[in-house]
VMD Tcl script that builds the backbone (N, CA, C; Angstrom):
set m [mol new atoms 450]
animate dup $m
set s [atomselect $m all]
$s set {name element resname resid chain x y z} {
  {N N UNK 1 A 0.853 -1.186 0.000}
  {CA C UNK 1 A 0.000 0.000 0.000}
  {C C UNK 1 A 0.887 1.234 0.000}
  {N N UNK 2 A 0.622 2.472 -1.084}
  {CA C UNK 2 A 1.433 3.161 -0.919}
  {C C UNK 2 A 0.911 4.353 0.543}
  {N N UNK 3 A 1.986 4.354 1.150}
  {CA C UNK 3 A 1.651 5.342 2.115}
  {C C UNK 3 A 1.629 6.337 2.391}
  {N N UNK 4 A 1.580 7.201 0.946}
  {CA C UNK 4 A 1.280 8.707 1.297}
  {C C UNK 4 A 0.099 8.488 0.875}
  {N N UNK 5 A -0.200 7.514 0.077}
  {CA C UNK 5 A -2.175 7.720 -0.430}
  {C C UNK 5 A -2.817 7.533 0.936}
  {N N UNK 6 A -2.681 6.472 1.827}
  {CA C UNK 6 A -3.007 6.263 2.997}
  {C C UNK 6 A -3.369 7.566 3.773}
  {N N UNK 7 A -2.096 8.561 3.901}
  {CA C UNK 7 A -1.593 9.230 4.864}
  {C C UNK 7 A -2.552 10.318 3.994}
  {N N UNK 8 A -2.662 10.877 3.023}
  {CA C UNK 8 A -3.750 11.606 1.944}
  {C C UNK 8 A -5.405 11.281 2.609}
  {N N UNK 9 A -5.669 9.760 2.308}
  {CA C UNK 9 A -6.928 9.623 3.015}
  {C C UNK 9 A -7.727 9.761 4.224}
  {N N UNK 10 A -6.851 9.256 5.213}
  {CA C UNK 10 A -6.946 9.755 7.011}
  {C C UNK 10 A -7.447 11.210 6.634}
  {N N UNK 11 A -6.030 11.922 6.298}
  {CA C UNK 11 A -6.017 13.754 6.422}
  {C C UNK 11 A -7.095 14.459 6.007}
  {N N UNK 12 A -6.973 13.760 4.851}
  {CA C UNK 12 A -8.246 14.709 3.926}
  {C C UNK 12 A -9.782 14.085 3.805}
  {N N UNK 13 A -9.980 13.173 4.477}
  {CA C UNK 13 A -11.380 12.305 4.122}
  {C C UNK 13 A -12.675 13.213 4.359}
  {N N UNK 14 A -12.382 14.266 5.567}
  {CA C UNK 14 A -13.410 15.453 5.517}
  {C C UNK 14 A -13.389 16.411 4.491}
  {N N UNK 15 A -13.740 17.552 4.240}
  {CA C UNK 15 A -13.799 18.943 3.612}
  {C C UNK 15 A -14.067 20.104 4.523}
  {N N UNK 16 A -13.913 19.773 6.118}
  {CA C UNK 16 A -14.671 20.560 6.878}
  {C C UNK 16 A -13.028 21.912 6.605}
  {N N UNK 17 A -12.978 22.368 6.963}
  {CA C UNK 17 A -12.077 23.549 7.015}
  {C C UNK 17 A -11.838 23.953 8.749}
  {N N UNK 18 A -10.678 23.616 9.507}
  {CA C UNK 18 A -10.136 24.161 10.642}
  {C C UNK 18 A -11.043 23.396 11.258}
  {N N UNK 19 A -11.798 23.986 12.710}
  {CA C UNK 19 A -11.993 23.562 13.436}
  {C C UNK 19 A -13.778 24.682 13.652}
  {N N UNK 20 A -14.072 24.285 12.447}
  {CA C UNK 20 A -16.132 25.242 13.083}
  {C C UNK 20 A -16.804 25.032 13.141}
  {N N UNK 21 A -16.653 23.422 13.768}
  {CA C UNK 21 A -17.993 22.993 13.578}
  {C C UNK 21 A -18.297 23.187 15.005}
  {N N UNK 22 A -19.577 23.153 15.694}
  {CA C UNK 22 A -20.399 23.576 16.563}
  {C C UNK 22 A -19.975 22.713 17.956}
  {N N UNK 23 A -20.107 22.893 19.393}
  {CA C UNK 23 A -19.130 21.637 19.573}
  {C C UNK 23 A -20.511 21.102 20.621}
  {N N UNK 24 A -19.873 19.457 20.816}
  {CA C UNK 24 A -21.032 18.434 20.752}
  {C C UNK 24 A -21.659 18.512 19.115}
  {N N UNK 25 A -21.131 18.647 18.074}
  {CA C UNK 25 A -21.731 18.280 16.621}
  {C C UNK 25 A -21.968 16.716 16.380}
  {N N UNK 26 A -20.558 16.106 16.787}
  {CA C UNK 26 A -20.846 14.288 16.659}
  {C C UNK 26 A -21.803 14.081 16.962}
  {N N UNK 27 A -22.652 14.417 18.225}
  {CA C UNK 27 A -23.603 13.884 18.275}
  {C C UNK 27 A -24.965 14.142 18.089}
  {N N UNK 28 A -24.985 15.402 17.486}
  {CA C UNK 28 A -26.317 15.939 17.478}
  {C C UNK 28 A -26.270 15.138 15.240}
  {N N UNK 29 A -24.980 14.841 15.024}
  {CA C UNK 29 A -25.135 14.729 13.718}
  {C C UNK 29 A -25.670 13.253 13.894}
  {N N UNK 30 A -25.554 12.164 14.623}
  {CA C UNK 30 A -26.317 10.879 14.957}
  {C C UNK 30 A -27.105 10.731 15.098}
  {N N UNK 31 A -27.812 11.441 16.432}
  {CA C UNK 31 A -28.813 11.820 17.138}
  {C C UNK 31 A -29.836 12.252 16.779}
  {N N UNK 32 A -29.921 13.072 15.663}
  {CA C UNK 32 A -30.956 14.012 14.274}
  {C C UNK 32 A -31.510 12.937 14.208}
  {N N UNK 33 A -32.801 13.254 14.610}
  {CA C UNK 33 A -33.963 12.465 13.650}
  {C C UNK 33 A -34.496 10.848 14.723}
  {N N UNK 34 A -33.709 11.031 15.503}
  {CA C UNK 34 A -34.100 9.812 16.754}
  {C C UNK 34 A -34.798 10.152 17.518}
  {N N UNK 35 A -36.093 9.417 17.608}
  {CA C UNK 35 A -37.351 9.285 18.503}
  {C C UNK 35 A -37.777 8.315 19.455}
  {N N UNK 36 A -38.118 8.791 20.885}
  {CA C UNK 36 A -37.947 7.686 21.881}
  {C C UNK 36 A -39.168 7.104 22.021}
  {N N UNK 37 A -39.700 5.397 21.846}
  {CA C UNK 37 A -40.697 5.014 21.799}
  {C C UNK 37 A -41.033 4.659 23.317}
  {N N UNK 38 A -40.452 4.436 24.204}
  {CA C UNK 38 A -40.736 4.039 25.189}
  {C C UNK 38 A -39.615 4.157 26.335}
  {N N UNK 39 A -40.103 4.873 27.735}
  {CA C UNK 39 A -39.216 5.174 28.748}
  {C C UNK 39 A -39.751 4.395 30.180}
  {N N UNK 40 A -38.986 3.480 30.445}
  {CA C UNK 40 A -39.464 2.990 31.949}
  {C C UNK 40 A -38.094 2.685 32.734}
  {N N UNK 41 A -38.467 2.241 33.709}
  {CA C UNK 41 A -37.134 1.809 34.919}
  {C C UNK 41 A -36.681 1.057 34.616}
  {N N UNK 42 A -35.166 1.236 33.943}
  {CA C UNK 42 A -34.242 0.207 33.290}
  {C C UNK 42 A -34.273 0.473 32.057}
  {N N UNK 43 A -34.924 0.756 31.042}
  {CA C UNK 43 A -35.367 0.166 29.907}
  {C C UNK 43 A -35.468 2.097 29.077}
  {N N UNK 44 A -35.090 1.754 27.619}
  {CA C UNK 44 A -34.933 2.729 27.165}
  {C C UNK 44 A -35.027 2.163 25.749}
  {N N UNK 45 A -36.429 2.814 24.640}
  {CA C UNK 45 A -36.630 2.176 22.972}
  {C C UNK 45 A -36.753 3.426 22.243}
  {N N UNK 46 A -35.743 3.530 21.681}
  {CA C UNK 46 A -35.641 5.118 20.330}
  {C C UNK 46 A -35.944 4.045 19.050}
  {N N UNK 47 A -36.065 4.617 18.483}
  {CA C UNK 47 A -36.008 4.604 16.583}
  {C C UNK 47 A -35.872 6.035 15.969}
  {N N UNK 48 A -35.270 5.043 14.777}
  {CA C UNK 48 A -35.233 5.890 13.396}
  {C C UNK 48 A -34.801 5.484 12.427}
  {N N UNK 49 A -35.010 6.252 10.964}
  {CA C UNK 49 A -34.533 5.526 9.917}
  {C C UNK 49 A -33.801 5.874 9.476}
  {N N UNK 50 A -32.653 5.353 8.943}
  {CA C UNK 50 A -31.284 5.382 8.651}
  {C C UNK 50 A -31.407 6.363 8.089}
  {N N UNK 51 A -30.667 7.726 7.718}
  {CA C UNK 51 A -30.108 8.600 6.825}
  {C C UNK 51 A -28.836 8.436 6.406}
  {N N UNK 52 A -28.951 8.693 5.111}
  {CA C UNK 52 A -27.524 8.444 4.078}
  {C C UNK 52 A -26.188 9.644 4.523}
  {N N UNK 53 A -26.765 10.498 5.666}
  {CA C UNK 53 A -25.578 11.024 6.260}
  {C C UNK 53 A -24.707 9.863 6.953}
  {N N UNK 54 A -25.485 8.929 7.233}
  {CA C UNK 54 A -24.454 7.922 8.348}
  {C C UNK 54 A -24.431 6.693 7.930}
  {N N UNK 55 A -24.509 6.592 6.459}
  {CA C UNK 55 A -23.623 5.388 6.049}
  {C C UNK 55 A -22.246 5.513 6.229}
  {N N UNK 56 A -21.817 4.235 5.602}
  {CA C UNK 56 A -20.287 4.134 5.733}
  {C C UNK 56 A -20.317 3.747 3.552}
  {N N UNK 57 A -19.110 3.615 3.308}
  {CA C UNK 57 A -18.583 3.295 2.324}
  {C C UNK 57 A -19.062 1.839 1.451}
  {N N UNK 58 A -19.617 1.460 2.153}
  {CA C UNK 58 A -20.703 0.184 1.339}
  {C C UNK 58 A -22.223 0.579 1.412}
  {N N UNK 59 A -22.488 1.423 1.613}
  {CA C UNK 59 A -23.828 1.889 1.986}
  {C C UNK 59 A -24.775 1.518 2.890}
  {N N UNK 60 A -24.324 0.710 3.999}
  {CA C UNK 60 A -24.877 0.517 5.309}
  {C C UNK 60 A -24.414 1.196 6.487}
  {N N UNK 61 A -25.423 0.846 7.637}
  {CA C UNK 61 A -25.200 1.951 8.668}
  {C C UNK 61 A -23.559 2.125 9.170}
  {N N UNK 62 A -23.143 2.891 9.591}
  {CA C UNK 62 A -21.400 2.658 9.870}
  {C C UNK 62 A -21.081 1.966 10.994}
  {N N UNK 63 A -20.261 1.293 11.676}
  {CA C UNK 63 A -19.952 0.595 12.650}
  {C C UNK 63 A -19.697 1.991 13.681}
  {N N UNK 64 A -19.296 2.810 13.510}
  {CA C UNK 64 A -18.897 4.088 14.532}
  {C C UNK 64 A -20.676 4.499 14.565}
  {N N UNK 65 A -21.365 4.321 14.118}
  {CA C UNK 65 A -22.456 5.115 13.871}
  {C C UNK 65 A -23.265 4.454 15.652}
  {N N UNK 66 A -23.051 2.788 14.845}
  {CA C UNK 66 A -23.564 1.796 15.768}
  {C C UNK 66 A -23.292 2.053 17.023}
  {N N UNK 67 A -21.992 2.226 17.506}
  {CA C UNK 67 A -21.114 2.458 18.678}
  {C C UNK 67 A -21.489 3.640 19.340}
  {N N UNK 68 A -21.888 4.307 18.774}
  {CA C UNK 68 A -22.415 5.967 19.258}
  {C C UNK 68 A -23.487 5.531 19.934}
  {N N UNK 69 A -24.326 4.954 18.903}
  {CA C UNK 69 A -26.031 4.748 19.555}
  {C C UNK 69 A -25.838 3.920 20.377}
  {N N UNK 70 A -24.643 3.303 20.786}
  {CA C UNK 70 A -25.062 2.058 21.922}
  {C C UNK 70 A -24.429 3.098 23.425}
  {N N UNK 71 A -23.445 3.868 22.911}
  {CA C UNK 71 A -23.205 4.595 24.092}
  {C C UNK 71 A -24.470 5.406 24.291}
  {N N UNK 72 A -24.774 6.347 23.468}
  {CA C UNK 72 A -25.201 7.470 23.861}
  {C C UNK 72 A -27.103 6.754 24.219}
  {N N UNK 73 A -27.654 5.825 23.714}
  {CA C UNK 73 A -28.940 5.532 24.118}
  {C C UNK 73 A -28.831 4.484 25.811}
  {N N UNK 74 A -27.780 3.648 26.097}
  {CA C UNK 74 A -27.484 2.791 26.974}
  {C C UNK 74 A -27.138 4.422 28.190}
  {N N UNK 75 A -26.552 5.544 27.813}
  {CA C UNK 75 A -26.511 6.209 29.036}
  {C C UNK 75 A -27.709 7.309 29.091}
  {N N UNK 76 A -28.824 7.205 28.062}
  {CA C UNK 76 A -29.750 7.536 28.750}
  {C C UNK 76 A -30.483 6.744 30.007}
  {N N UNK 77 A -30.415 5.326 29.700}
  {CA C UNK 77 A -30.835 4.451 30.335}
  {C C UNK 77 A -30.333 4.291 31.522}
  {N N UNK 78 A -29.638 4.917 32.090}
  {CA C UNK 78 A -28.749 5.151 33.505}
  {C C UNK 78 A -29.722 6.213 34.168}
  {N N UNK 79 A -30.316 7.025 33.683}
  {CA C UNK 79 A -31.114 8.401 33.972}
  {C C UNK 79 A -32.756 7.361 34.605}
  {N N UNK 80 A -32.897 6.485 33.946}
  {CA C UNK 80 A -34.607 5.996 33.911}
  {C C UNK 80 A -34.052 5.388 35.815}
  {N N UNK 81 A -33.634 5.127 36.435}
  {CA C UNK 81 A -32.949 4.450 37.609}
  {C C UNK 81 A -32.582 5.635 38.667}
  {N N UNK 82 A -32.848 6.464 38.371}
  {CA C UNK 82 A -32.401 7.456 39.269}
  {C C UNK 82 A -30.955 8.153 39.376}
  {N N UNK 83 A -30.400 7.645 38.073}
  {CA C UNK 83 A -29.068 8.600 38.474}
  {C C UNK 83 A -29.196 10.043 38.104}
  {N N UNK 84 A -27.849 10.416 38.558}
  {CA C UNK 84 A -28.176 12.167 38.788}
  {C C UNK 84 A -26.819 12.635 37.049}
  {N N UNK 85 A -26.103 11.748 36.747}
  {CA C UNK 85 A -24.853 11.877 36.019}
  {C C UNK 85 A -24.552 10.304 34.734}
  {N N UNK 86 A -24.554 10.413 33.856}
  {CA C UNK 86 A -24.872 9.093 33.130}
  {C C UNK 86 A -23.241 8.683 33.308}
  {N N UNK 87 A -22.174 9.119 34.196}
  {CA C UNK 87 A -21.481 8.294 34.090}
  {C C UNK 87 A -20.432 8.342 32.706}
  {N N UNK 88 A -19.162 7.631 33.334}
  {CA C UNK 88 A -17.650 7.711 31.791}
  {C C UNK 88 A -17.691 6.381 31.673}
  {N N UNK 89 A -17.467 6.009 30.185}
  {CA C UNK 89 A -17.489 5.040 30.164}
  {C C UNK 89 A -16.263 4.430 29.780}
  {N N UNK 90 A -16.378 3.019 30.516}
  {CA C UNK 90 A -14.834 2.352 30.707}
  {C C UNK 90 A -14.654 1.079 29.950}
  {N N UNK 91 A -15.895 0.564 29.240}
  {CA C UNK 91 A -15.774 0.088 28.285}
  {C C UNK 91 A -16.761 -0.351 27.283}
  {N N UNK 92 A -16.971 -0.598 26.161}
  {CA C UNK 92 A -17.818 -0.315 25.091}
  {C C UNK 92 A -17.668 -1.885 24.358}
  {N N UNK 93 A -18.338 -2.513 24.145}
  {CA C UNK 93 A -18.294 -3.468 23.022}
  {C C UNK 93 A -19.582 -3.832 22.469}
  {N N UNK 94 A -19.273 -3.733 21.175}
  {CA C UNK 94 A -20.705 -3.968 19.728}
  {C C UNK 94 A -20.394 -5.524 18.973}
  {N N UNK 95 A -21.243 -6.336 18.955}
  {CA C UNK 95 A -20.939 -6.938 17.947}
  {C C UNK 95 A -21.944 -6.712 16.506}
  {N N UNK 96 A -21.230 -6.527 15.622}
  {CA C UNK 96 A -22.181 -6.570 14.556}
  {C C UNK 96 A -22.930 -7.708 13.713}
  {N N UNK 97 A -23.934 -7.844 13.680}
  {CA C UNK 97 A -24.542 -9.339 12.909}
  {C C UNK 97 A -25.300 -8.734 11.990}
  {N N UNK 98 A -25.541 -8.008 11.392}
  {CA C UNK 98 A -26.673 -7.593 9.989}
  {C C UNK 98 A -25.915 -5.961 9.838}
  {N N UNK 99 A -26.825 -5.791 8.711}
  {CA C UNK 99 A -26.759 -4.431 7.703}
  {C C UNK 99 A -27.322 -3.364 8.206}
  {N N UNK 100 A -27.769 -2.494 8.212}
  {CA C UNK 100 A -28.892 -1.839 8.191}
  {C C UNK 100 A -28.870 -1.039 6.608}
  {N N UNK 101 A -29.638 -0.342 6.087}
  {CA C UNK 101 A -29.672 0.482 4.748}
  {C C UNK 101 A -30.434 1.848 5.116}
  {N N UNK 102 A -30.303 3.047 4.293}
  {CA C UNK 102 A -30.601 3.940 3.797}
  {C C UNK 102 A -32.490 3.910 3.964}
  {N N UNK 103 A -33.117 4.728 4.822}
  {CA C UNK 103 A -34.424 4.607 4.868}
  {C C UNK 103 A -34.724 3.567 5.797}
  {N N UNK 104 A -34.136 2.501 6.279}
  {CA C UNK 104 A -34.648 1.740 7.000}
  {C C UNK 104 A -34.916 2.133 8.403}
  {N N UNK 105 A -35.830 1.552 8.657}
  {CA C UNK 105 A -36.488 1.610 10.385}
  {C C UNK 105 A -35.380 0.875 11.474}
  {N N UNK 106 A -34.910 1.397 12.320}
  {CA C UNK 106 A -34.136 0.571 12.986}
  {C C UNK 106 A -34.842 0.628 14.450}
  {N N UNK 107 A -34.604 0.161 15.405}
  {CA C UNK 107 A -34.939 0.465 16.615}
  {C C UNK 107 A -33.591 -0.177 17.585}
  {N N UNK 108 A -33.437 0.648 18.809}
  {CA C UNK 108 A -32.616 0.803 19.664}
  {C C UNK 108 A -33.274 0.493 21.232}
  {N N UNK 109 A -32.616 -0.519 21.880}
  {CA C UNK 109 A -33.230 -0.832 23.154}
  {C C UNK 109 A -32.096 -0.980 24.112}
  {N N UNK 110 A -31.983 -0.080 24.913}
  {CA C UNK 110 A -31.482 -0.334 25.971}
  {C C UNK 110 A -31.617 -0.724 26.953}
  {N N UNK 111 A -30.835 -1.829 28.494}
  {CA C UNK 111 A -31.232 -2.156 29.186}
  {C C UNK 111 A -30.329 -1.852 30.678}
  {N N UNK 112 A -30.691 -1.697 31.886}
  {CA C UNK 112 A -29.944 -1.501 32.580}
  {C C UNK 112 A -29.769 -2.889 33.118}
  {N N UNK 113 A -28.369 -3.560 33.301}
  {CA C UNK 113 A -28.111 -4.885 33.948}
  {C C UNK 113 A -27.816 -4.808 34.959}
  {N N UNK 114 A -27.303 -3.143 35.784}
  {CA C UNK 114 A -26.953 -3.399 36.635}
  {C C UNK 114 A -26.255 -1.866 37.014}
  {N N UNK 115 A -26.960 -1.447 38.000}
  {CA C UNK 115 A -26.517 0.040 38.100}
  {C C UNK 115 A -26.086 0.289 39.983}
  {N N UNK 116 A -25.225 0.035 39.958}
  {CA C UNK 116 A -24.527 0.308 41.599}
  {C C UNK 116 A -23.927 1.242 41.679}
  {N N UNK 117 A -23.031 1.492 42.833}
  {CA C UNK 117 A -22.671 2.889 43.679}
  {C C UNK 117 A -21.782 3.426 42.775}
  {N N UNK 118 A -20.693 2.625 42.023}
  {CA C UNK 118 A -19.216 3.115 41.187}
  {C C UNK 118 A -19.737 2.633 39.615}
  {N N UNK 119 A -20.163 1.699 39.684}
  {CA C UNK 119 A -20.302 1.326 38.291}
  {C C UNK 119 A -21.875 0.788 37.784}
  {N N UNK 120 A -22.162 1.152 36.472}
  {CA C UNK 120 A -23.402 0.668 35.783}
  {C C UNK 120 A -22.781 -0.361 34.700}
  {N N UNK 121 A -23.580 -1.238 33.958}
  {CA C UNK 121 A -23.631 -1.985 33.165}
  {C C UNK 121 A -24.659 -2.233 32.434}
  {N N UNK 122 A -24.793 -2.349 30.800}
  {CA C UNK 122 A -26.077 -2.198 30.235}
  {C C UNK 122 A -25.846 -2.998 29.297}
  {N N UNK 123 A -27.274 -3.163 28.390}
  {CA C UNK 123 A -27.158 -3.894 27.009}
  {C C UNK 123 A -27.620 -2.991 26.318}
  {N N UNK 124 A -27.409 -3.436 24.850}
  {CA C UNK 124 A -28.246 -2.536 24.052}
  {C C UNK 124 A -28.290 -3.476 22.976}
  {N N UNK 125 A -29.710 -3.404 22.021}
  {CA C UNK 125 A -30.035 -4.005 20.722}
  {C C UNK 125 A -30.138 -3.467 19.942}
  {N N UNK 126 A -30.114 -3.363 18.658}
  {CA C UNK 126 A -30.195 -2.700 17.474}
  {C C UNK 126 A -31.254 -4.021 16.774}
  {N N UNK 127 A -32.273 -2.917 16.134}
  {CA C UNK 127 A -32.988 -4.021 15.548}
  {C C UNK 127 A -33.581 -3.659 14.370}
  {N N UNK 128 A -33.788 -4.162 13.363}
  {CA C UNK 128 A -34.614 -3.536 12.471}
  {C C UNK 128 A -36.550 -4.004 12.199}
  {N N UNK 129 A -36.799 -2.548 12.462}
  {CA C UNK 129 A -37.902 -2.004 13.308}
  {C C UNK 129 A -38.906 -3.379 12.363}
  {N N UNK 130 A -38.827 -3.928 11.055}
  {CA C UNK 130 A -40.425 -4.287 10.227}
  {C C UNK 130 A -40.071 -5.949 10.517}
  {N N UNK 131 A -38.901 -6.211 10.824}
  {CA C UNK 131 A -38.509 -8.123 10.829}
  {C C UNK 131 A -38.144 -7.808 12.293}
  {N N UNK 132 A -37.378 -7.232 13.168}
  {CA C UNK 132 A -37.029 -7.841 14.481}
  {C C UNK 132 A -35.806 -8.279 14.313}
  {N N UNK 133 A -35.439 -8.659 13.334}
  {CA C UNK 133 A -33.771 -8.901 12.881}
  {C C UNK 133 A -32.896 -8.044 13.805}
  {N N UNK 134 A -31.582 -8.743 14.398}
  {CA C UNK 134 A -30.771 -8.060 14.999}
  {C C UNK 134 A -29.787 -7.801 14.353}
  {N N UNK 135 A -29.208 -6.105 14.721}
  {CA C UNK 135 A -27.995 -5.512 13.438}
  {C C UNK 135 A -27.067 -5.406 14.570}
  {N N UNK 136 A -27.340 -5.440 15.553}
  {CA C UNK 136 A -25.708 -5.310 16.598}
  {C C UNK 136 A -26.312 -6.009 18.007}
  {N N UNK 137 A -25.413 -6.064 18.699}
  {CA C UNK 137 A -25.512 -6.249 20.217}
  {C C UNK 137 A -24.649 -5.239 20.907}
  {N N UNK 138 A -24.796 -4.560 21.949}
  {CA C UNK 138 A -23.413 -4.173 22.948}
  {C C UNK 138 A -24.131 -4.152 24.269}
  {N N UNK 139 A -22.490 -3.899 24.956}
  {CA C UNK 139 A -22.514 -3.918 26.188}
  {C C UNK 139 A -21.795 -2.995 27.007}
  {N N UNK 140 A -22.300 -2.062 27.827}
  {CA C UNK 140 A -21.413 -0.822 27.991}
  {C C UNK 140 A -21.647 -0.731 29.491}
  {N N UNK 141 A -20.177 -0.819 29.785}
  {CA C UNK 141 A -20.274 -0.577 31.189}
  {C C UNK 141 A -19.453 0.884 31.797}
  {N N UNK 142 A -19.949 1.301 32.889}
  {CA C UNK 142 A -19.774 2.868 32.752}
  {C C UNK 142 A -19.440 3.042 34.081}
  {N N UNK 143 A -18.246 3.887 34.631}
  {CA C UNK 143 A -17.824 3.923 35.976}
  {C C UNK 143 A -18.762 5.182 36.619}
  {N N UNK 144 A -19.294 5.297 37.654}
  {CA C UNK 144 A -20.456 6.500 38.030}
  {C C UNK 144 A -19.603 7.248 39.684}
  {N N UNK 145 A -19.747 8.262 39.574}
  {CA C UNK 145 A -18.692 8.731 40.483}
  {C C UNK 145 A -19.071 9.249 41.725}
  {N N UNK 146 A -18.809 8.767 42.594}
  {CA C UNK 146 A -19.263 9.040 43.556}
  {C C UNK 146 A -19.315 10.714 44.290}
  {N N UNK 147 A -20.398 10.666 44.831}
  {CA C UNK 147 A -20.804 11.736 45.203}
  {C C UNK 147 A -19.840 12.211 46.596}
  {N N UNK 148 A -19.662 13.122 46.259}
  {CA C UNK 148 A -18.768 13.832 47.511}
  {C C UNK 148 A -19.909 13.891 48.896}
  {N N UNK 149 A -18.890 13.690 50.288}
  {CA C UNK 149 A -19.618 14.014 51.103}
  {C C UNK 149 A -19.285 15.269 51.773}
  {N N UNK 150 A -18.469 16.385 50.827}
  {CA C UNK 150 A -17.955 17.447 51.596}
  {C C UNK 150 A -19.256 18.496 51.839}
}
mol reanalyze $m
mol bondsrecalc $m
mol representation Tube
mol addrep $m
């Protein structure tokens, strides 16, 4: 592989110019267009349908895309339990098993497995909303910080 084409692609794969984009943009650029179907204790169900902003290069949903929604919907799901802070997270894992496409319905379920004094632990599903088909699994566990007693 030649490695300035490499070193060309990393650099330049955006067009954004410097540094203007709005900040928290990553996630409001994911986040666009996600609707929460259902909120209870533990339990957390968004959807939405894929936009061709967040494919990847084969034209399915992106694996970073996936990873976002499992963080960022799994630490709403820390909030349905009574926390006051969703918590850093200390580790993240997705597996991917299906596609998703352009227009498709997906749905997102989070679960709390386990939310104690230092640390939470969750699941999350990715599903596509018309078969039930699963497009990922993860599991995100999140260190929660204890409250000062000063």
């Amino acid at each position: 592989m030649d490695m300035e084409k490499l070193k060309g692609y990393i650099e330049n794969s955006a067009t954004i110019e410097r540094d203007e984009l709005p900040l928290r943009f990553f996630e409001s650029l994911i986040m666009y267009g996600l609707s929460v179907d259902l909120i209870e204790t533990g339990r957390v169900i968004c959807s939405f349908k894929v936009p061709p902003r967040l494919l990847n290069g084969g034209n399915y949903l992106h694996g970073g895309v996936t990873a976002t929604l499992v963080d960022l919907v799994s630490s709403a799901a820390i909030y349905t339990v009574g926390a006051t802070f969703p918590g850093t997270s200390v580790e993240i894992n997705v597996s991917f098993l299906d596609a998703a496409f352009a227009d498709e319905e997906i749905e997102i379920e989070a679960k709390t497995l386990r939310v104690g004094k230092a640390v939470a632990v969750l699941s999350v599903e990715l599903r596509k909303k018309n078969t039930g088909k699963i497009i990922a699994q993860g599991r995100h566990t999140k260190y929660l910080p204890v409250p000062s007693k000063m």
